[in-house]
gemmi code that builds the backbone of each chain (N, CA, C; Angstrom):
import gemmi

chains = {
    "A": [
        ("UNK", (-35.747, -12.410, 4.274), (-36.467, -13.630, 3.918), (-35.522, -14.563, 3.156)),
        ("UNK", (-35.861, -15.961, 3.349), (-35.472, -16.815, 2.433), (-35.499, -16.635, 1.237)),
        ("UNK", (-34.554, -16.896, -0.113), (-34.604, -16.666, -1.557), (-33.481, -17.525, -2.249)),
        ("UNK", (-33.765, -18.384, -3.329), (-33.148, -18.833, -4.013), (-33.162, -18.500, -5.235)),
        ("UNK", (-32.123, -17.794, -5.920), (-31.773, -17.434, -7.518), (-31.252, -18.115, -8.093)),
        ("UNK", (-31.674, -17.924, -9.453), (-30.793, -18.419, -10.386), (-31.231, -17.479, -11.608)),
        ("UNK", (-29.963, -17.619, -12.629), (-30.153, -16.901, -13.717), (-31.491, -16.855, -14.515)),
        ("UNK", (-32.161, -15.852, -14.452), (-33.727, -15.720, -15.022), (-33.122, -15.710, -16.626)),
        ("UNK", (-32.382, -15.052, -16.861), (-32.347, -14.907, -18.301), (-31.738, -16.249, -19.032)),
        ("UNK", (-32.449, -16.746, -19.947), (-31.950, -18.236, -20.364), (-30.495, -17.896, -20.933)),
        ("UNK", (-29.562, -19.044, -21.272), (-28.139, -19.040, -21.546), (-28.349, -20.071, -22.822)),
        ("UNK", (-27.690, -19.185, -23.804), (-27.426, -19.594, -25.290), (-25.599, -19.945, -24.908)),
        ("UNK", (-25.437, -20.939, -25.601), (-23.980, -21.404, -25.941), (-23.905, -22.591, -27.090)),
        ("UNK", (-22.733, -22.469, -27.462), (-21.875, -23.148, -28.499), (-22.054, -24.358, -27.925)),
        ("UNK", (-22.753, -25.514, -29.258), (-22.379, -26.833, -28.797), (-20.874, -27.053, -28.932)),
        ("UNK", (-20.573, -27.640, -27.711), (-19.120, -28.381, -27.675), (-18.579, -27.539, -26.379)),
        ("UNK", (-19.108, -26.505, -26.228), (-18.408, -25.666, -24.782), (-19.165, -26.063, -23.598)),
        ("UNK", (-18.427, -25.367, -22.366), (-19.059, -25.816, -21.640), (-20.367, -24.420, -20.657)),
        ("UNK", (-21.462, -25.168, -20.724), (-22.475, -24.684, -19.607), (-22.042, -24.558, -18.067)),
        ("UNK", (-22.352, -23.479, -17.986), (-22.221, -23.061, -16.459), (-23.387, -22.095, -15.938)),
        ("UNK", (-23.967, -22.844, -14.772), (-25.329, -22.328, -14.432), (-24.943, -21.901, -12.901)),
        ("UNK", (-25.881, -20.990, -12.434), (-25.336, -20.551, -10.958), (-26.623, -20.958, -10.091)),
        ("UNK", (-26.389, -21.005, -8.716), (-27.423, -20.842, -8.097), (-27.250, -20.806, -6.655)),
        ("UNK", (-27.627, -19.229, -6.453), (-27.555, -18.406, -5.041), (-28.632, -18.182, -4.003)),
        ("UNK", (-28.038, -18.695, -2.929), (-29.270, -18.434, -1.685), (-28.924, -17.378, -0.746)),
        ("UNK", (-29.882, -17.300, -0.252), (-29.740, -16.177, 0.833), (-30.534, -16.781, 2.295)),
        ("UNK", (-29.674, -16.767, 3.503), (-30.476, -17.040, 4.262), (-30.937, -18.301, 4.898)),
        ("UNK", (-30.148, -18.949, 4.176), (-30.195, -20.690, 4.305), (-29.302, -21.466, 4.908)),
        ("UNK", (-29.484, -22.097, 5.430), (-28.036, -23.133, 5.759), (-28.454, -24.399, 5.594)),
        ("UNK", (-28.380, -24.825, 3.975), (-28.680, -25.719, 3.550), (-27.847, -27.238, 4.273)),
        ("UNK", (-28.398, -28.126, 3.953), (-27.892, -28.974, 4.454), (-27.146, -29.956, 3.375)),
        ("UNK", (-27.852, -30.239, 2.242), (-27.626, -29.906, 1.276), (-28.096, -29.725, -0.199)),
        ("UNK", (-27.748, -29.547, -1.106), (-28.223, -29.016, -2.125), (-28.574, -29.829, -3.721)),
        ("UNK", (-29.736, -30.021, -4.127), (-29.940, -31.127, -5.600), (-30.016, -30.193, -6.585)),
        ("UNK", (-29.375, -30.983, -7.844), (-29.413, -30.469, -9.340), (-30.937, -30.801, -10.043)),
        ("UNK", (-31.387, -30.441, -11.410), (-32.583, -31.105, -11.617), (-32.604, -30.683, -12.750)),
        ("UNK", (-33.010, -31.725, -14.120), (-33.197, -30.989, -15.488), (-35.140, -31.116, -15.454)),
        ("UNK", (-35.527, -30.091, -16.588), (-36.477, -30.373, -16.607), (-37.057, -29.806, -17.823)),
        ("UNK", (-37.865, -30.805, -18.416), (-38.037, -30.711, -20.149), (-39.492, -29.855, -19.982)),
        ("UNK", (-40.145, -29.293, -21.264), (-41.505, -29.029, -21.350), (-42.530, -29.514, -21.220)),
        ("UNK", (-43.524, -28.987, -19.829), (-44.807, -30.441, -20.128), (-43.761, -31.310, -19.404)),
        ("UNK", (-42.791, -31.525, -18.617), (-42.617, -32.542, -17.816), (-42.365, -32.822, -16.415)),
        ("UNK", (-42.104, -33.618, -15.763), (-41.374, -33.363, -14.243), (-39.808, -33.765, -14.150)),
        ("UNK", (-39.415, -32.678, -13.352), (-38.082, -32.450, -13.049), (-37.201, -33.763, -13.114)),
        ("UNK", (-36.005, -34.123, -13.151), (-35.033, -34.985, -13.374), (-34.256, -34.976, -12.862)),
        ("UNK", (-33.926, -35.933, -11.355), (-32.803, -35.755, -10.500), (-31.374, -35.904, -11.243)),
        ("UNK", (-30.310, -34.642, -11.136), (-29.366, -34.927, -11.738), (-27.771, -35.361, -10.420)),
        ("UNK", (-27.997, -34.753, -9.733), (-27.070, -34.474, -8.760), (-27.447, -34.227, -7.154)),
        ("UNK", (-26.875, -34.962, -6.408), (-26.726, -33.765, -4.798), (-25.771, -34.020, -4.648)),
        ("UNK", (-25.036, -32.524, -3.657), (-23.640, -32.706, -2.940), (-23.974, -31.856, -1.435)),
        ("UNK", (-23.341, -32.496, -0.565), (-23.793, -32.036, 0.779), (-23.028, -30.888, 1.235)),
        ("UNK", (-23.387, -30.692, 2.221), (-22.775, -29.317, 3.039), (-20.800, -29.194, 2.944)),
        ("UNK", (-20.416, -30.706, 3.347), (-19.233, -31.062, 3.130), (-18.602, -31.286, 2.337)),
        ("UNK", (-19.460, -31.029, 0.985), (-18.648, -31.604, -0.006), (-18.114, -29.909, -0.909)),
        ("UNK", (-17.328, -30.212, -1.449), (-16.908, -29.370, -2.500), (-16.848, -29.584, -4.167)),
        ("UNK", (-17.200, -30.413, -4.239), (-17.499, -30.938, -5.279), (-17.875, -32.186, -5.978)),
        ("UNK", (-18.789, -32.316, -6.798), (-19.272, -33.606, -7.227), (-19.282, -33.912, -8.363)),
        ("UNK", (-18.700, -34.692, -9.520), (-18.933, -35.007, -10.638), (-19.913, -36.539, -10.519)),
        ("UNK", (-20.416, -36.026, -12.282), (-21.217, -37.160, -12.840), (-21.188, -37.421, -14.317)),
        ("UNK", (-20.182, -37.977, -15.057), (-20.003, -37.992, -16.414), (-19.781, -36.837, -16.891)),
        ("UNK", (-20.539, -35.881, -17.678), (-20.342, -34.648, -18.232), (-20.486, -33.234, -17.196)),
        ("UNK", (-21.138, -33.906, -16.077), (-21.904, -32.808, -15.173), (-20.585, -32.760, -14.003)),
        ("UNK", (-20.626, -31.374, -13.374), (-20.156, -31.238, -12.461), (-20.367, -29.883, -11.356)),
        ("UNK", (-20.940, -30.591, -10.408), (-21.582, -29.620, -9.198), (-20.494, -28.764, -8.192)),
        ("UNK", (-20.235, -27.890, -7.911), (-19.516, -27.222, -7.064), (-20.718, -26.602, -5.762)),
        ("UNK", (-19.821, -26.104, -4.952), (-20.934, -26.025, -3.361), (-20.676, -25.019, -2.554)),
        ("UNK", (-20.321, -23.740, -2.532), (-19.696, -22.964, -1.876), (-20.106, -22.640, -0.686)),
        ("UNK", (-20.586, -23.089, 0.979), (-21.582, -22.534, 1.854), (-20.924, -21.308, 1.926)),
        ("UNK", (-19.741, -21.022, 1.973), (-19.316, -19.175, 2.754), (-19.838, -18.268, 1.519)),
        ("UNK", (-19.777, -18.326, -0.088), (-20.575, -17.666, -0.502), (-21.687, -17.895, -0.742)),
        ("UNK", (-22.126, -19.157, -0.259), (-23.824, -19.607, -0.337), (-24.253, -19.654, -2.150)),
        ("UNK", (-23.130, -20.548, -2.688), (-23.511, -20.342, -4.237), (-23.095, -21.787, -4.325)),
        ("UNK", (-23.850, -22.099, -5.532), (-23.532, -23.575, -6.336), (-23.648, -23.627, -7.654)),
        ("UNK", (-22.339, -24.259, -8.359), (-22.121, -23.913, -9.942), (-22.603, -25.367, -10.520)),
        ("UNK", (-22.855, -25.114, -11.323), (-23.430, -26.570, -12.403), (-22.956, -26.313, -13.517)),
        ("UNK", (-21.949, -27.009, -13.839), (-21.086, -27.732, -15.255), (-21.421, -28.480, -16.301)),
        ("UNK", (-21.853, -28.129, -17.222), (-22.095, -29.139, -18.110), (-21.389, -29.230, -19.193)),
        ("UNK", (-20.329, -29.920, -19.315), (-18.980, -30.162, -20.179), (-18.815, -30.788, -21.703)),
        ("UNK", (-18.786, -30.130, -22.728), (-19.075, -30.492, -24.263), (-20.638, -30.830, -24.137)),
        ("UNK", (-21.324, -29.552, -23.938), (-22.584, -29.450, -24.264), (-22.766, -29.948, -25.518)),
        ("UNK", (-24.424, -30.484, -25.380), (-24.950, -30.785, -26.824), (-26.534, -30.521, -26.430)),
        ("UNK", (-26.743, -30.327, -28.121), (-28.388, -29.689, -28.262), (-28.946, -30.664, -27.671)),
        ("UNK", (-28.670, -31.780, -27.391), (-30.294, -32.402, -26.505), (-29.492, -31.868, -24.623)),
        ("UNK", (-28.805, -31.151, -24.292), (-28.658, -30.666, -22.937), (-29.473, -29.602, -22.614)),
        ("UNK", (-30.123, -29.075, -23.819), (-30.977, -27.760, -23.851), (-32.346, -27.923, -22.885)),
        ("UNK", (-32.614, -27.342, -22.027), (-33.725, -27.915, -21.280), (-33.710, -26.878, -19.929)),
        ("UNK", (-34.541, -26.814, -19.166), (-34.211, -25.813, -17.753), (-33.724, -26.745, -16.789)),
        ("UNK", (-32.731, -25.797, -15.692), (-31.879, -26.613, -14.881), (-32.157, -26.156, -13.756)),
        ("UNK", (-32.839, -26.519, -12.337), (-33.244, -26.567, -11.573), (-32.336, -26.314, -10.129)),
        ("UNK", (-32.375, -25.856, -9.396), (-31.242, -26.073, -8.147), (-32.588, -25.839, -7.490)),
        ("UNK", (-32.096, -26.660, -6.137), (-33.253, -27.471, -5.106), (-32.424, -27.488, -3.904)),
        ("UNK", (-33.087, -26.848, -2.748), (-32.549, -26.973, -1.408), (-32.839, -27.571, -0.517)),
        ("UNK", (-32.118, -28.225, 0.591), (-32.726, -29.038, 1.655), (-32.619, -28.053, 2.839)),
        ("UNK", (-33.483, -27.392, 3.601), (-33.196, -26.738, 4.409), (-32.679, -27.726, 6.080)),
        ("UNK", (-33.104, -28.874, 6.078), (-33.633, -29.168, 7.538), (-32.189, -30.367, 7.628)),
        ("UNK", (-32.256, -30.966, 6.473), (-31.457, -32.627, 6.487), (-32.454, -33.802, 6.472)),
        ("UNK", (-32.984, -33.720, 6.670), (-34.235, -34.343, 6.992), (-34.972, -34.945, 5.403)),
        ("UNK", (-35.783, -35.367, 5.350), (-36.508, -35.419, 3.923), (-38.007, -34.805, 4.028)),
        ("UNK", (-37.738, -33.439, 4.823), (-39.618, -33.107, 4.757), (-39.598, -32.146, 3.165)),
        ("UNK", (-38.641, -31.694, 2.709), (-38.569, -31.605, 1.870), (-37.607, -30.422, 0.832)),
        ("UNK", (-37.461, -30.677, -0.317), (-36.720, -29.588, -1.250), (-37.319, -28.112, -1.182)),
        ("UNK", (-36.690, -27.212, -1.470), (-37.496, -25.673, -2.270), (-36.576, -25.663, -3.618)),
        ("UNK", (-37.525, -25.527, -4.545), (-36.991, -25.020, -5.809), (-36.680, -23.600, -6.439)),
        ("UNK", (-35.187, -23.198, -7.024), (-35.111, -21.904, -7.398), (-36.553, -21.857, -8.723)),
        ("UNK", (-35.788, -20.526, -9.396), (-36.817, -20.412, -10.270), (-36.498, -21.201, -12.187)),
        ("UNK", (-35.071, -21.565, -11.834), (-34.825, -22.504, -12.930), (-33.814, -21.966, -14.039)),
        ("UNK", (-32.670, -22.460, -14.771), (-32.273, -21.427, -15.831), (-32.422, -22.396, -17.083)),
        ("UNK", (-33.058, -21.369, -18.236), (-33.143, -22.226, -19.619), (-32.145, -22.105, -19.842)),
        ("UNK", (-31.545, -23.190, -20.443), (-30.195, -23.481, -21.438), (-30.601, -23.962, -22.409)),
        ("UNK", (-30.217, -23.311, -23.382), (-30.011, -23.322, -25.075), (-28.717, -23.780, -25.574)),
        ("UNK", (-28.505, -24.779, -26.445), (-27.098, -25.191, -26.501), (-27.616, -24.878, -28.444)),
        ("UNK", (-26.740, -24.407, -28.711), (-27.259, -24.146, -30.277), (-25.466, -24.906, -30.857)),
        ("UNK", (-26.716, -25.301, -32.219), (-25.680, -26.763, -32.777), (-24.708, -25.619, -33.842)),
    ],
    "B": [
        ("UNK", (-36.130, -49.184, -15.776), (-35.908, -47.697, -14.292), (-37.006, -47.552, -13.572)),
        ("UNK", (-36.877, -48.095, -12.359), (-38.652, -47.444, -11.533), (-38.727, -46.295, -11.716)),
        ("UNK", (-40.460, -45.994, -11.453), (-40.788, -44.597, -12.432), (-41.888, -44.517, -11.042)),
        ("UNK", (-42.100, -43.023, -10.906), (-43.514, -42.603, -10.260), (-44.999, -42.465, -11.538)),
        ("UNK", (-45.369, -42.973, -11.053), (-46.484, -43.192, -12.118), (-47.800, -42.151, -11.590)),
        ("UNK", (-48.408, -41.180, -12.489), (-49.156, -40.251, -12.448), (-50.504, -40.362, -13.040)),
        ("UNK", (-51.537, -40.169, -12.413), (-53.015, -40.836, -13.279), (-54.278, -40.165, -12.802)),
        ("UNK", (-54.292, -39.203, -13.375), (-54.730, -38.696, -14.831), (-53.796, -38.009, -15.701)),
        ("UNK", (-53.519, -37.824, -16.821), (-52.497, -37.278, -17.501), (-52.913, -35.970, -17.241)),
        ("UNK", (-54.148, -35.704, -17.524), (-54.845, -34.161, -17.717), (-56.509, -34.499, -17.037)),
        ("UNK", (-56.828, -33.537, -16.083), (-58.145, -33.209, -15.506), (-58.766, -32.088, -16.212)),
        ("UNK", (-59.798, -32.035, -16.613), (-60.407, -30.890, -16.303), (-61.711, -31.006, -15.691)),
        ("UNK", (-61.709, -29.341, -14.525), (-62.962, -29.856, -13.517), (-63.656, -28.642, -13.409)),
        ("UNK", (-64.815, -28.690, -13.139), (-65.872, -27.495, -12.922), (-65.477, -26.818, -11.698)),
        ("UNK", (-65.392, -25.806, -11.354), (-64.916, -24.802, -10.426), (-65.547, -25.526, -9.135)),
        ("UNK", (-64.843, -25.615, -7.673), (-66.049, -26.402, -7.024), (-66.296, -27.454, -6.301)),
        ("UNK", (-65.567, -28.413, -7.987), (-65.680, -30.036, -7.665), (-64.586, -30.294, -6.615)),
        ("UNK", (-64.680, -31.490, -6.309), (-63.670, -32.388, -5.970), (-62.660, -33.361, -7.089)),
        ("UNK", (-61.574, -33.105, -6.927), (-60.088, -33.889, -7.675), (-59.786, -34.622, -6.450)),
        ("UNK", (-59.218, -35.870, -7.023), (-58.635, -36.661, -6.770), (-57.336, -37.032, -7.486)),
        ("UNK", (-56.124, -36.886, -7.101), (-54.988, -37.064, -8.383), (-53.939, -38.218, -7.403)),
        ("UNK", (-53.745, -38.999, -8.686), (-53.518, -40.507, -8.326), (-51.928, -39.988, -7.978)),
        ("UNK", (-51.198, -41.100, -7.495), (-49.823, -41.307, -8.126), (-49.232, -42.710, -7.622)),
        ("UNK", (-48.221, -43.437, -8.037), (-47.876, -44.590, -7.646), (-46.185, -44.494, -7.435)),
        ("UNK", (-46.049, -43.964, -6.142), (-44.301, -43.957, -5.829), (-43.479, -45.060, -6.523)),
        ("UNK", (-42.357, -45.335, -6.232), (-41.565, -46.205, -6.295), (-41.751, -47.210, -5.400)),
        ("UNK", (-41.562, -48.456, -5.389), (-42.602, -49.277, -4.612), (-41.500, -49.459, -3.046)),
        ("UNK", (-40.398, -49.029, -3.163), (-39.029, -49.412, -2.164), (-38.915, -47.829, -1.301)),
        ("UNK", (-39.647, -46.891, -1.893), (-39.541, -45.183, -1.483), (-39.985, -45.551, -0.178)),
        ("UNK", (-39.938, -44.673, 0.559), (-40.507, -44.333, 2.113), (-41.063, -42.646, 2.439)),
        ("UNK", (-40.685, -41.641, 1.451), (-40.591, -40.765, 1.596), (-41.272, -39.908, 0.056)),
        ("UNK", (-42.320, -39.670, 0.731), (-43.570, -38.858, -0.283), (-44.157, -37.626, -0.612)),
        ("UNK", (-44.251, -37.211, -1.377), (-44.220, -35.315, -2.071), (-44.851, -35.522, -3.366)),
        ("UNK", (-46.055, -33.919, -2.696), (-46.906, -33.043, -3.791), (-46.442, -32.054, -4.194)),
        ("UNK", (-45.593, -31.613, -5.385), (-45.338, -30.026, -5.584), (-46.256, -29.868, -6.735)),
        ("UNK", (-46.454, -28.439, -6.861), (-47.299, -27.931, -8.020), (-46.458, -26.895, -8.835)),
        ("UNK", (-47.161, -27.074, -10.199), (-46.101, -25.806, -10.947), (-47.415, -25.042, -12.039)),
        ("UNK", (-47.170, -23.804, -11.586), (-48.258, -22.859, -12.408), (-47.599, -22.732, -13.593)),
        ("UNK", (-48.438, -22.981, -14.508), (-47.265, -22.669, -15.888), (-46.720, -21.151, -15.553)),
        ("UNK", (-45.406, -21.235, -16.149), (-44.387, -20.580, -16.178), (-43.462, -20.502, -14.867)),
        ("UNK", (-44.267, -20.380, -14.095), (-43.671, -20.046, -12.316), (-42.985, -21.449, -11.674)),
        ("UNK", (-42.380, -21.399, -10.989), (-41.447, -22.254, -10.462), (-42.051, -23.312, -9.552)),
        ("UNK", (-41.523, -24.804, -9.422), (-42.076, -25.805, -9.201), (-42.271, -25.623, -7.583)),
        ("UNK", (-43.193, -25.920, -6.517), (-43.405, -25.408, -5.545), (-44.147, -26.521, -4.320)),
        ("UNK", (-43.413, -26.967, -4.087), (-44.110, -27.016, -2.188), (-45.218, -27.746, -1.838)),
        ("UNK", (-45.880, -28.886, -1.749), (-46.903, -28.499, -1.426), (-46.867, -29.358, 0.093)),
        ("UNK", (-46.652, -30.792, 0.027), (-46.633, -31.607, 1.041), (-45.690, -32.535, 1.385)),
        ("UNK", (-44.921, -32.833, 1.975), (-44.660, -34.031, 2.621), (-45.184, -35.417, 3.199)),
        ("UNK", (-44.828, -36.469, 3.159), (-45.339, -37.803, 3.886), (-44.770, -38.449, 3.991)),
        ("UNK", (-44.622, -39.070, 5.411), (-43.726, -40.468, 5.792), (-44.027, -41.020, 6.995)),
        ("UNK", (-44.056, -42.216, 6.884), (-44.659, -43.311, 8.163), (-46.069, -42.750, 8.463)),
        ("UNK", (-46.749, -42.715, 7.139), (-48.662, -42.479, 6.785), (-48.637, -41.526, 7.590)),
        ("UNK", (-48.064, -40.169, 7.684), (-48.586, -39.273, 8.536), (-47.963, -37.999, 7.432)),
        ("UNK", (-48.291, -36.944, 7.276), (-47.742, -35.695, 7.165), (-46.396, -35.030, 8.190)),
        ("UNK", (-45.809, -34.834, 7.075), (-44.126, -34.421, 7.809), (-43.773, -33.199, 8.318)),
        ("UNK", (-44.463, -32.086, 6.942), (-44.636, -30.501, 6.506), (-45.386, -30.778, 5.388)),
        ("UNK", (-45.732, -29.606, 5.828), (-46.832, -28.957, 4.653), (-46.719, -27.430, 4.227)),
        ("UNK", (-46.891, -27.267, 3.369), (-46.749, -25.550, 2.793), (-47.832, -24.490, 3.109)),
        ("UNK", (-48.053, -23.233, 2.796), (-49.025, -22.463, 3.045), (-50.134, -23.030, 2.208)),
        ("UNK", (-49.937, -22.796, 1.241), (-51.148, -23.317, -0.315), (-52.017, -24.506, 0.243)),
        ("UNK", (-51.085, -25.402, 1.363), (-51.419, -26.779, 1.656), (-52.726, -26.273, 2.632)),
        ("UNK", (-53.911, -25.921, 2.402), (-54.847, -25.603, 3.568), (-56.201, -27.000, 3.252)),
        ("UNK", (-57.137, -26.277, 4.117), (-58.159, -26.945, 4.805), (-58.726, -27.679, 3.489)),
        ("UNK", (-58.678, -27.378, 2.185), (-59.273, -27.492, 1.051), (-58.589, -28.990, 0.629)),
        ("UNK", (-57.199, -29.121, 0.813), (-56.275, -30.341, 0.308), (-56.296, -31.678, 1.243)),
        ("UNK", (-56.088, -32.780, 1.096), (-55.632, -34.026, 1.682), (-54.839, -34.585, 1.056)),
        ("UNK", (-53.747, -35.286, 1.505), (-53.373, -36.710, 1.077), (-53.581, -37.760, 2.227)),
        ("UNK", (-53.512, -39.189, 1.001), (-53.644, -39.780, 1.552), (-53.045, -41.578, 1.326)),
        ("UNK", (-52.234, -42.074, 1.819), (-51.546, -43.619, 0.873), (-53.015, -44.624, 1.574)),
        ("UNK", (-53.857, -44.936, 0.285), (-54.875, -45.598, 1.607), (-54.500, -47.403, 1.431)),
        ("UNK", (-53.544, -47.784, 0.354), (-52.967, -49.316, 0.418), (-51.689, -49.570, 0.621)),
        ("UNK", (-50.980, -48.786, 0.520), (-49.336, -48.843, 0.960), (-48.722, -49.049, -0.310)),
        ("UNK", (-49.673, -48.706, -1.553), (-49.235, -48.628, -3.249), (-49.502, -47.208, -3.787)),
        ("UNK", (-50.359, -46.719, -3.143), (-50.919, -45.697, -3.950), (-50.661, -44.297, -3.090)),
        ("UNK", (-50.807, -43.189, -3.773), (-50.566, -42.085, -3.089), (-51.500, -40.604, -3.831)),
        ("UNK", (-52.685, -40.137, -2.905), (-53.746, -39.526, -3.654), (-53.642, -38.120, -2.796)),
        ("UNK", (-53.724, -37.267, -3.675), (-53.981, -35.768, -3.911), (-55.230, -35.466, -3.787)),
        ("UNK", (-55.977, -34.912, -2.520), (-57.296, -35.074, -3.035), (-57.492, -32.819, -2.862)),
        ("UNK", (-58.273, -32.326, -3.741), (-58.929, -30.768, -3.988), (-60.220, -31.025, -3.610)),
        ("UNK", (-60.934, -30.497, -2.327), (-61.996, -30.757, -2.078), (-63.138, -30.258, -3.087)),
        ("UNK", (-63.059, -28.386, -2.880), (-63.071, -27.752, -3.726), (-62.564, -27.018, -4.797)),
        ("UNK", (-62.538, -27.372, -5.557), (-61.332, -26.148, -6.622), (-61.983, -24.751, -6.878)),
        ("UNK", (-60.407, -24.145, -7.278), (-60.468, -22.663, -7.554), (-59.984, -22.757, -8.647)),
        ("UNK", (-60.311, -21.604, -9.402), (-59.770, -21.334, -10.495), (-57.952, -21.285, -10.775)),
        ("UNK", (-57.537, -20.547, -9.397), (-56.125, -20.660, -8.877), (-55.399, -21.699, -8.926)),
        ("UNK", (-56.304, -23.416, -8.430), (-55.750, -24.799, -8.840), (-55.192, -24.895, -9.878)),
        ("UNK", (-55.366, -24.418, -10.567), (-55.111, -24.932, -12.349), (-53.883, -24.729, -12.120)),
        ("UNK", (-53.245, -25.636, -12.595), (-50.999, -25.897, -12.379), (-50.969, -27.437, -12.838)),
        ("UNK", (-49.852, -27.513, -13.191), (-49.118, -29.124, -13.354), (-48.813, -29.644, -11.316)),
        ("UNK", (-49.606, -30.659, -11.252), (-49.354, -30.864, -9.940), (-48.062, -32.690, -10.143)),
        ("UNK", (-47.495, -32.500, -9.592), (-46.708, -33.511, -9.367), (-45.987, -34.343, -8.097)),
        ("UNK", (-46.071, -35.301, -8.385), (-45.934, -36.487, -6.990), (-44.538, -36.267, -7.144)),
        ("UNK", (-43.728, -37.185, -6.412), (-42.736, -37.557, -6.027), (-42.038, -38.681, -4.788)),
        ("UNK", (-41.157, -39.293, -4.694), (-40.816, -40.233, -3.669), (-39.244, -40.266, -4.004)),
        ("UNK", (-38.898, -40.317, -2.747), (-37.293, -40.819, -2.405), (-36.802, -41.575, -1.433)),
        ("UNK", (-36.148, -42.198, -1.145), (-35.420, -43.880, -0.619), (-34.718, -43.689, 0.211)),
        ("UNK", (-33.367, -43.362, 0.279), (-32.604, -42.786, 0.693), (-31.729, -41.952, 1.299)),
        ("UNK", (-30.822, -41.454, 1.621), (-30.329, -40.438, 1.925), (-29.225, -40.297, 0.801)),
        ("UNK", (-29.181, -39.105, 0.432), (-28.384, -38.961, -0.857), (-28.916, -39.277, -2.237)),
        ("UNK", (-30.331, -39.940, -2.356), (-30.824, -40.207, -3.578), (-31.536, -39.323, -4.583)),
        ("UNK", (-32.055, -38.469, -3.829), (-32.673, -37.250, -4.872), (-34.029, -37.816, -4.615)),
        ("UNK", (-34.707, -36.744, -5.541), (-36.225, -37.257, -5.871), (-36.608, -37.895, -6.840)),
        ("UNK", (-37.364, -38.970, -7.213), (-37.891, -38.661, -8.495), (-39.132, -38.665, -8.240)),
        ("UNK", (-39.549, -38.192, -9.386), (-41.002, -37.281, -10.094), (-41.889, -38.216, -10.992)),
        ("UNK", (-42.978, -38.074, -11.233), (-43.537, -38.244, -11.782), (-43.843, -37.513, -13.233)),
        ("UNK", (-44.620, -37.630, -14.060), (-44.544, -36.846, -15.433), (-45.667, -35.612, -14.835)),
        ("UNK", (-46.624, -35.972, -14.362), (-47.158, -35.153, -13.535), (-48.703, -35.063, -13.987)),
        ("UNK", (-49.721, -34.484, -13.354), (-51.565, -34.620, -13.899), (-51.386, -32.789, -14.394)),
        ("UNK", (-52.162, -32.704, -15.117), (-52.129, -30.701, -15.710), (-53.954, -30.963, -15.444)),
        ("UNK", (-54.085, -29.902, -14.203), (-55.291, -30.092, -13.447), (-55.802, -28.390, -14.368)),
        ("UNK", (-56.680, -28.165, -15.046), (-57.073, -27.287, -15.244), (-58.795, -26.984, -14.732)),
        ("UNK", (-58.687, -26.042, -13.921), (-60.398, -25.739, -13.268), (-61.274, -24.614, -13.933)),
        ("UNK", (-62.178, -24.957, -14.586), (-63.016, -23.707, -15.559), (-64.452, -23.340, -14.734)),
    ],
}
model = gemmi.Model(1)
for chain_id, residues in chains.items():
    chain = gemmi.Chain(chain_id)
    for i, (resn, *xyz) in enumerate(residues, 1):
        res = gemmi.Residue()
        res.name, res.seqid = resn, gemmi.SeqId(i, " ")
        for name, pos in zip(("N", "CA", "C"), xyz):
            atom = gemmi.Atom()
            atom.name, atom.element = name, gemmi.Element(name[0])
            atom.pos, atom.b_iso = gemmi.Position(*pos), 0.0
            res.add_atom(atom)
        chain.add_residue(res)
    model.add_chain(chain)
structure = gemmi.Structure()
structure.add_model(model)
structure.setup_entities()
């Protein structure tokens, strides 16, 4: 079956280092793949996509990596700070199309000051 | 920043009733989405819409649900009957583009007693 992971157990780190979040599929041949923060009590927050072709994407502090042969995608978040603390979402496009995303199950990040 | 706009903040409904849950895309979007999120459990699936028709739809998405854009502003969630099971943060969404991501709405917290 289809499955998208990501780290269940939330990630504590040092403000000022950097966050690194994973997120592994099985079974997919995404077309391609979105980032997403998402606060308490709120809706998700487009942060990023990078496509099948890409290998990598930056965005200010953030930076997406894309691996299809190991079917993994890393999320960077560079001189973390306590307001980065929040759950981080990875979202798949299976089709290319826009019928729509699947969401993993999310990783909390804790950035402690 | 255009925003998806969500209305009711919070429902609560007698086991049964009929919901109706508003939302107001981005007014330039073309491309429209219901996901739901059970507290704690991961944000999920529900519908697709584009060119006033349904694109995909999920399992959850059965005989009980509709949408519907009935002015070319608005975009409605309708629960014919609810279950106790309804109860989740349900949230809209719309995207433009190719390469743009989603955005979300803050979302309605539909609770059914």
């Amino acid at each position: 079956s289809q499955k998208i992971e990501q780290n269940s157990e939330a990630l504590n780190i040092q403000e000022g280092k950097t966050a690194t979040l994973t997120c592994n599929y099985t079974n997919y041949s995404p077309a391609y793949l979105q980032w997403y923060r998402q606060d308490p009590g709120r809706g998700p927050v487009f942060l990023l996509l990078i496509r099948e072709n890409e290998k990598e994407k930056r965005k200010e502090r953030l930076k997406v990596t894309f691996d299809t042969t190991l079917k993994q995608s890393l999320f960077h978040i560079t001189a973390s700070q306590p307001a980065d603390s929040a759950t981080y979402l990875c979202a798949l496009d299976l089709t290319g199309g826009y019928q729509k995303v699947t969401f993993g199950t999310g990783t909390k990040l804790q950035v402690i000051p | 920043e255009p925003e998806v706009t969500q209305t009711p903040s919070h429902q609560v409904t007698q086991m049964g009733q009929e919901v109706i849950l508003r939302c107001v895309p981005i007014s330039n979007h073309l491309y429209f989405y219901w996901y739901r999120q059970i507290l704690g459990q991961k944000v999920e699936f529900l519908v697709s819409f584009y060119n006033n028709e349904i694109s995909e739809k999920s399992e959850i998405f059965d005989d009980q649900f509709s949408v519907e854009r009935p002015d070319g502003s608005n975009f409605t969630l309708k629960i014919r009957s609810t279950k106790l099971e309804d109860s989740a943060m349900y949230f809209c969404a719309s995207s433009g583009a190719q390469g743009a991501g989603y955005t979300f709405g803050s979302g309605t917290r539909l609770t059914v007693v």
